[in-house]
C-alpha positions as a Python dict, from the first residue, in 0.01 Angstrom:
ca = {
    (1, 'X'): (0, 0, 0),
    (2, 'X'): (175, 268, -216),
    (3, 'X'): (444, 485, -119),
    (4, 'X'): (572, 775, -279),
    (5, 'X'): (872, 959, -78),
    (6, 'X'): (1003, 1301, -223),
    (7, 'X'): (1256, 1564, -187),
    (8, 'X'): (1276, 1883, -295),
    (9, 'X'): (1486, 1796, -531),
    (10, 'X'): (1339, 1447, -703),
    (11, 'X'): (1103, 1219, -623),
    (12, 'X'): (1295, 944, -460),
    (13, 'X'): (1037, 635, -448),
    (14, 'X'): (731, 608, -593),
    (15, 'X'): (550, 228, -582),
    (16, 'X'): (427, -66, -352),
    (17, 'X'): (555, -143, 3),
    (18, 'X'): (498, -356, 219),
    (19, 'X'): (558, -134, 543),
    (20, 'X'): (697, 222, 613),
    (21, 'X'): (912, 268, 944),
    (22, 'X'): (928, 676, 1028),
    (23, 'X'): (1127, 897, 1267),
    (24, 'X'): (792, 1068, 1386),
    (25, 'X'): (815, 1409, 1658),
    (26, 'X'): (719, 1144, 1916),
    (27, 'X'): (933, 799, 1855),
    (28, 'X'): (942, 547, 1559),
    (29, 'X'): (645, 463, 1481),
    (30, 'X'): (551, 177, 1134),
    (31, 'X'): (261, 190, 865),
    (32, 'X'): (171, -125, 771),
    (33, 'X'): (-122, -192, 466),
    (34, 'X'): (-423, -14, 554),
    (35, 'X'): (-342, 205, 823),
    (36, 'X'): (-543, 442, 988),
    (37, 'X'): (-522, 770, 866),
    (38, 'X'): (-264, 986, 998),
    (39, 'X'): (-59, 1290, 941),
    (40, 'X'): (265, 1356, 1132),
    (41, 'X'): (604, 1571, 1173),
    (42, 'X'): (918, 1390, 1122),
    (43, 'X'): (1242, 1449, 1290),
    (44, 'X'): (1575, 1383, 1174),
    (45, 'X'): (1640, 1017, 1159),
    (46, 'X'): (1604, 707, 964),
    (47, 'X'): (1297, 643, 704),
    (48, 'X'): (1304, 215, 627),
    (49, 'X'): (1066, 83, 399),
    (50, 'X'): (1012, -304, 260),
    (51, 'X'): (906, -368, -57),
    (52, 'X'): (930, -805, -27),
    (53, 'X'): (1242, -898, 124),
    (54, 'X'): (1446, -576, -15),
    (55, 'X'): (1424, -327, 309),
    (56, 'X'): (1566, 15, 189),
    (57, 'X'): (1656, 281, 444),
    (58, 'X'): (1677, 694, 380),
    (59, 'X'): (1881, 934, 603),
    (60, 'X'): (1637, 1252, 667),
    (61, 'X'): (1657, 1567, 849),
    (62, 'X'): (1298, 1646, 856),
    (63, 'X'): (960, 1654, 672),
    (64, 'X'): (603, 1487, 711),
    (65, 'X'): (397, 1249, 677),
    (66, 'X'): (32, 1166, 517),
    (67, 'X'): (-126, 801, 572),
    (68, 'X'): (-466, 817, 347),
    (69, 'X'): (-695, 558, 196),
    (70, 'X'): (-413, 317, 134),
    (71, 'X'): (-107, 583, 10),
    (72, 'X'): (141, 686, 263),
    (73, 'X'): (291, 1069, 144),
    (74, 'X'): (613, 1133, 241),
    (75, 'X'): (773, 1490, 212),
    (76, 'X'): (1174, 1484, 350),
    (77, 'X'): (1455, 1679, 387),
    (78, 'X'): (1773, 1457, 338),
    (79, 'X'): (2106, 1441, 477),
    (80, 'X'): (2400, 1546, 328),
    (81, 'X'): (2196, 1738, 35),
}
């Protein structure tokens, strides 16, 4: 699936992934390839994401989410910026 994570301030990650892990309003919850489509709040936590055997993990404060057609959108606040 493809990923693309931004900030304000940059785009942070834009590519292939294997799976997302989020901080959603109502728990974790992971996107994995071809997800249903969803759209979500996200709450201060940690954002992980694999891409093979590299997992990658992003402080946030908040922001949202977008799974569509294959593409998870991910719009964040980080912490500490």
């Amino acid at each position: 699936m493809n990923l693309e994570v931004i900030s304000p301030e940059k785009v942070i990650y834009s590519g292939e992934a294997d799976s997302v892990t989020l901080p959603g309003a109502a728990g974790l919850f992971t996107v994995l390839n071809h997800h249903a489509p969803i759209i979500s709040v996200l709450k201060k936590g940690t954002l992980t994401y694999k891409v093979g055997d590299d997992e990658r993990m992003l402080e946030i404060e908040s922001g949202f989410v977008e799974v569509k057609q294959n593409v998870v959108s991910v719009a964040i606040e980080q912490t500490g910026k």
